[in-house]
N, C-alpha and C positions, 0 to 999 in steps of 0.2 A: 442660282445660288441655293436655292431652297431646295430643289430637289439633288444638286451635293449633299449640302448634310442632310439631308434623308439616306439616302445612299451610304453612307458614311457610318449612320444609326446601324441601319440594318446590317451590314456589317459585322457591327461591334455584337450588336443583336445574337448574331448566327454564330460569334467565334465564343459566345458568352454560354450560348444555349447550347453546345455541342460538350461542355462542361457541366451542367447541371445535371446534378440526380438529387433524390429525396433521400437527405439526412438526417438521423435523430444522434441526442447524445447517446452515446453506447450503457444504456441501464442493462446489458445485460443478459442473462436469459434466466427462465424459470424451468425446474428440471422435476420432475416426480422419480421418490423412491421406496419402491415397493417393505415396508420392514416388518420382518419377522419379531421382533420384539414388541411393536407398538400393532402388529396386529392391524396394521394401514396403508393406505398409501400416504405419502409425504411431499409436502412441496416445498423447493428450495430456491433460492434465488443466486445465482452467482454473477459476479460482476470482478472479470479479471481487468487488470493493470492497463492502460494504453498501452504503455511499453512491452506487452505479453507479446507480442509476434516479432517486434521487431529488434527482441534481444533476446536468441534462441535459446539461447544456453542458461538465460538465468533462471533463476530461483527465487521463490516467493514464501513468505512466511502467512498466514491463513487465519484470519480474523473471524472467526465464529460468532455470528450475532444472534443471542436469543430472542422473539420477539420478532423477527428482523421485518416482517411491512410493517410493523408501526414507524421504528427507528431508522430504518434502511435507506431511505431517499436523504434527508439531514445528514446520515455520516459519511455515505457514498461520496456527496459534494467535499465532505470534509476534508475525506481522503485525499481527494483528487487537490485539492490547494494544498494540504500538509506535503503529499508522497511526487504528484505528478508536477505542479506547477512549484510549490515552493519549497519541494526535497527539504524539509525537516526529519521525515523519517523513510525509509526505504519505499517503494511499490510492494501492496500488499493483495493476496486476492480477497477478495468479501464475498462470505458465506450467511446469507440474512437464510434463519427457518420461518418458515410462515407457521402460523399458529392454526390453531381449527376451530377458534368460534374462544371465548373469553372464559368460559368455565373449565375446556377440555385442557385451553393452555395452563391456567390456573393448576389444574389438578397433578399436571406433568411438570410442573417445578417447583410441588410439594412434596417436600421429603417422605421417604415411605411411609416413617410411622406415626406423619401427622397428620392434619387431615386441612383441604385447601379453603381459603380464606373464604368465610359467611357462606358454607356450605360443609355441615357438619358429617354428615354421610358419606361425601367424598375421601376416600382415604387417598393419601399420596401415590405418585405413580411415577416421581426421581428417579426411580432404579431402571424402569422400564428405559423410562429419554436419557440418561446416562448412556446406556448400552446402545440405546440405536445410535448416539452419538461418535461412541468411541469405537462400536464394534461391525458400524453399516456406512455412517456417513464419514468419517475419517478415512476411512479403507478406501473410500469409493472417490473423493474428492484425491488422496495422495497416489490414485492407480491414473485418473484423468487431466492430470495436472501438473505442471511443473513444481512443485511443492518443497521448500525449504524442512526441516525438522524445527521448526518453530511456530506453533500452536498459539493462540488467546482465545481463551472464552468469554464472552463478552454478556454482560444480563445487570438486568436494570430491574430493580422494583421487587416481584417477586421472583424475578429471571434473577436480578442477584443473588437472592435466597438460594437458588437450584446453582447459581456459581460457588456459596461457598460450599454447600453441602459436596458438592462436586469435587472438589477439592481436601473436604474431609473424607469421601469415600474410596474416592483413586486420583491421589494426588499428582501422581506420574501420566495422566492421561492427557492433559496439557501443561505447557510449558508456563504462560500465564493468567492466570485467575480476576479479569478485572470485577468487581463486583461496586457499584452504584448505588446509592441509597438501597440497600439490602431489607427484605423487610424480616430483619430478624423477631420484629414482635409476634411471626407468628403464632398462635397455640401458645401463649403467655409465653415467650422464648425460651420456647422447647430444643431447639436448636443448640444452645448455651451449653448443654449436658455433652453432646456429642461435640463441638468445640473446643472444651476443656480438653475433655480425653485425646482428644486429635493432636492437638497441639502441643500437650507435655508430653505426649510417646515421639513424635515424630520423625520417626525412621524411615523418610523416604527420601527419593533423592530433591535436588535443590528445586526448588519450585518460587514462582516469583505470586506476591499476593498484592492486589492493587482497590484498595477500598476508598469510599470517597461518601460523601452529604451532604444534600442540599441544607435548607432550610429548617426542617425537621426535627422535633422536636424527643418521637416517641415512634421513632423505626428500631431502636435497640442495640446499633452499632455500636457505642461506646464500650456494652460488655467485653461484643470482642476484641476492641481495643483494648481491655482492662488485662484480659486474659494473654495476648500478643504482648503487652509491656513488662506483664511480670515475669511470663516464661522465657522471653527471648529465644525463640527458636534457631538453632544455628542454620537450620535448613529451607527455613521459611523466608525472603526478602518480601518482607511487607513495607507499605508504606498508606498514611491513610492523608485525603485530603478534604477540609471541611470547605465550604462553598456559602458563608450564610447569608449573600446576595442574591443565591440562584433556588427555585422551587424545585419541585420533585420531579417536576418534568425536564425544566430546562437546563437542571444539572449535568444532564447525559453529554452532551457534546463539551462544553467546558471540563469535565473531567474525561472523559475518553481521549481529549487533548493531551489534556497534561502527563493521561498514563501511558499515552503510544510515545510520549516524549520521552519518556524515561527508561519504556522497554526500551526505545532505540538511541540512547544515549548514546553520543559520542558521534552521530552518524553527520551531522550539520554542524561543520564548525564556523564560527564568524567569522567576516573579511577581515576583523581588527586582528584576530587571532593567525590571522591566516597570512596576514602580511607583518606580522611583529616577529613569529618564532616555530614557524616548520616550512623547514626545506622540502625538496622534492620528495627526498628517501624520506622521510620522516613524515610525507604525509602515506606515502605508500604503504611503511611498515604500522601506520595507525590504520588504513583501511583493512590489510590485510589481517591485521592482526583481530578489528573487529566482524570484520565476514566471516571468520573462523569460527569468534564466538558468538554469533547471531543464526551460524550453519546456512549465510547466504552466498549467493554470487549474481550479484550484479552493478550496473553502473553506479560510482559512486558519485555527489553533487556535481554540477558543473562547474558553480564555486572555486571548488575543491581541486580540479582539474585546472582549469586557467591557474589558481594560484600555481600549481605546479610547475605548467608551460613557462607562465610567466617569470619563476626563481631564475630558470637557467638564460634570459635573457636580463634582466636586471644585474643578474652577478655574469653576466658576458661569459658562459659557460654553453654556449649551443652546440659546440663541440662533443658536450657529453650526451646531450638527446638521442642519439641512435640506440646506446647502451640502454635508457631510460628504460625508451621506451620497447626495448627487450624486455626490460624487467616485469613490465605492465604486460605484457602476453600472454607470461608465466606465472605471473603472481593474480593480479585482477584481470583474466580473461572477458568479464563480462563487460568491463569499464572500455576495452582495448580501440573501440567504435569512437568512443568520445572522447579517447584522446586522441587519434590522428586526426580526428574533425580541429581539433582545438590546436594543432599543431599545426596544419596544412592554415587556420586562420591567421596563425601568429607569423607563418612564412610566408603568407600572401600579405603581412601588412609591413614586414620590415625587408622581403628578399623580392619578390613579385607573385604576380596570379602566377603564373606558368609555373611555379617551381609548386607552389601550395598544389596545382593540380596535379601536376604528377604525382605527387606523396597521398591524393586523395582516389587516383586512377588505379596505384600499385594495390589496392583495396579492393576496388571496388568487389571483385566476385565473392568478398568473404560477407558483404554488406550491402550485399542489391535486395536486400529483403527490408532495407530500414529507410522509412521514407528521409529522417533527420541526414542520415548519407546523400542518398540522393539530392536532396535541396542544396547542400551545401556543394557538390561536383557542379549543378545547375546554376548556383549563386556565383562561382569561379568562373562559369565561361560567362556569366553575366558580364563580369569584369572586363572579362579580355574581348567582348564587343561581339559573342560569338551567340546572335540571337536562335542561331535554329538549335544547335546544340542544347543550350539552357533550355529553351523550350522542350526538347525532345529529355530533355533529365528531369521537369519539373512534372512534365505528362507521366511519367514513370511513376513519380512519388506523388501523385492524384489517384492514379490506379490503385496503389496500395492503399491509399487512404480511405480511397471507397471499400476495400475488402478488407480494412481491419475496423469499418465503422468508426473514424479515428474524430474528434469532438469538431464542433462544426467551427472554432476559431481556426485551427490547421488549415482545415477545408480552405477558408475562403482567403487565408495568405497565401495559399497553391494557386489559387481560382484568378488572384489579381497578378501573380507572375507569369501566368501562361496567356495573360490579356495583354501583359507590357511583353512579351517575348510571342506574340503573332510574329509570321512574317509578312 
């Protein structure tokens, strides 16, 4: 008896170990670039979407973080629950700059003609990292990239200061401005002069501005709140958010919350919303219509998807789904993956497996790049009792997983279907 299960161990042992490899969460990679402006080399850290490989076509909007190793591990996670796990706002990619030591950053997101904080002799060097910005690392990140036309600059602290300067200098350079406990007291808020002027000319196109404080008593924001209240800028959408639970550090992630909430407004709607008053068309012509203006393409909630699937069985309309789901090929091509998945579920639970797999097979060669496809072809023949198969579909989307570095929860839901699907 004892050497059965021995035998039995090792086994499991051998079918467990021919599946392992060494996985880390995907942080990423760090890139050097050479710039003519800053007269250096530069180091960058990027950290694209899960979803990057496995939904070709889409499009990403480009989170610029000044600062970025201090802040960069904290929002990375953030992301990844806002955009990947809890789709409150789209997949975005994250651009963290690393800095060069605490003075040199200091000095490069003080405005030219002031001079950087508790170092008098420093004069500003904004104009120089504006330009490597928009005129090296923009260029180079929207030439390597699947990249949306949608832009945020992201800076905290004194990196705020260099967001809004940045925004007073070439407004048109990004799309939105968040700016953080801003230390507008620089140089007795020298800043304040260039502000004003900015603001009552402002003749550029529509730009979004997103200010926010902790705790803080004497960073100097109110000015330009003062100044934003009285002019009403038609072209400025600003909005500011006070925090006076949160300090000067740990305001960054509670307000980078609330402002990526708002840049993507409209993208997560509630189930309460979503089962009281939009049909299918009517969520389709709200996605579409917000992909449009957010200049993205891709999957929208899953949420958002089921409720759809699910209208036209509830109103006994399955009849119209072939139409639908033309419409979704044409209009939300990037979405078009998750809804045959969500379709092919809904007719595997009220028609049978066999009929869901076919509607997931008539696919397959447009989405054998996506491991989420493949699980789900894998999860159907599960159903229908068809152990080598599901094994041989889940082995597929383990492959992938290991080559897109995909986070190590995925991994080990693959890891325990291909142990229940041995032969």
């Amino acid at each position: 008896m004892i050497k059965k299960i021995s035998f039995v161990l090792t086994i499991i042992f051998l079918i467990a170990s021919k599946f392992v490899f060494s996985a880390e969460f995907n942080t990423g990679k760090r890139l050097h670039i050479t710039s003519t402006y800053l007269n250096e080399e530069r180091e960058i850290h990027i950290l694209l979407p899960e979803s990057y490989r496995s939904n070709t076509k889409a499009t990403y909007p480009v989170l610029y973080l000044l600062d970025g190793d201090y802040t960069l591990q904290g929002i990375s996670g953030m992301l990844d629950f806002m955009a990947n796990k809890g789709q409150l706002i789209p997949d975005v990619i994250l651009v963290g700059i690393a800095d060069k030591g605490t003075d040199k950053y200091r000095q490069y997101m003080t405005p030219t003609e002031l001079t950087a904080p508790f170092k008098q002799g420093d004069s500003g060097k904004s104009k120089q990292f504006l330009n490597f910005l928009v005129k090296e690392l923009k260029p180079f990140i929207n030439s390597n990239y699947r990249v949306a036309n949608n832009s945020i600059l992201v800076g905290h602290s004194i990196g705020g200061l260099f967001v809004l300067n940045a925004l007073f200098e070439s407004p048109n350079s990004f799309e939105h401005f968040v700016s953080m406990s801003p230390s507008v007291w620089l140089n007795d808020h020298a800043i304040m002069t260039k502000a004003k002027d900015f603001i009552g000319e402002s003749k550029h196109e529509p730009v979004a501005l997103h200010l926010s404080l902790g705790d803080e008593t004497r960073q100097g924001v109110y000015g330009v709140l003062q100044i934003l209240d009285e002019i009403q800028p038609k072209n400025i959408q600003w909005q500011f958010s006070h925090y006076p639970n949160e300090n000067h550090n740990s305001v960054v992630l509670v307000a980078l919350r609330s402002d990526l909430r708002a840049i993507f407004d409209g993208w997560y709607i509630t189930d309460k919303k979503l089962s009281s008053s939009m049909s299918a068309d009517s969520l389709l012509e709200h996605y579409k219509a917000l992909s449009l203006s957010l200049t993205i393409n891709q999957p929208i909630p899953k949420p958002s998807i089921q409720s759809a699937i699910r209208y036209f069985y509830r109103h006994k309309k399955t009849d119209e789904i072939p139409a639908f789901m033309a419409r979704v090929k044409d209009e939300l091509p990037a979405s078009q993956q998750s809804f045959i998945i969500m379709q092919a579920s809904y007719v595997g639970h009220y028609e049978s497996p066999e009929a869901a797999l076919k509607i997931l097979l008539q696919s397959e060669a447009n989405f054998n790049f996506s491991i989420e496809y493949l699980k789900s072809i894998a999860s159907t023949y599960e159903q229908l009792g068809n152990k080598k198969l599901a094994f041989n579909y889940y082995e597929k989307a383990f492959e992938l997983a290991k080559s897109y570095n995909s986070n190590q929860w995925n991994i080990n839901i693959i890891k325990a279907k291909l142990l229940d699907n041995q032969g």
